[in-house]
C-alpha positions, 0 to 999 in steps of 0.5 A: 637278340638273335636273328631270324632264319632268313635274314643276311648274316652280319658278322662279316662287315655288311652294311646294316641296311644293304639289300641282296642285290647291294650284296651280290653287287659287292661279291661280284665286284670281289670276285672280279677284283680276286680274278684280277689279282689272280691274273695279275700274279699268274703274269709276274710268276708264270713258272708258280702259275702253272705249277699251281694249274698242274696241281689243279689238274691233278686235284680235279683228277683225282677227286671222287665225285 
């Protein structure tokens, strides 16, 4: 049965109950815990870290908006 336009996708594992606030809860709580990882990995590779900032930078610059 297909889905209707405004319902949440559910091909990602979501539960099948779970409102959009139980679904911005979840992104937000992954999106702290990939900071986290990130700045951890940013502090055991400083040298990798600002390899990868620089390259950043350098993306961003010359990147047409």
């Amino acid at each position: 049965m297909p889905e209707l336009p405004g319902q949440p996708d559910r091909s990602y594992g979501a539960p099948e109950g779970e409102t959009e606030a139980e679904r911005r809860r979840r992104r937000a709580r992954f999106l702290r815990e990939l900071a986290e990882a990130r700045a951890l990995r940013d502090r055991v590779q400083p040298r990798r870290a600002k390899v990868a900032r620089l390259r950043h930078a350098m993306r961003m610059r010359t990147f047409r908006w």
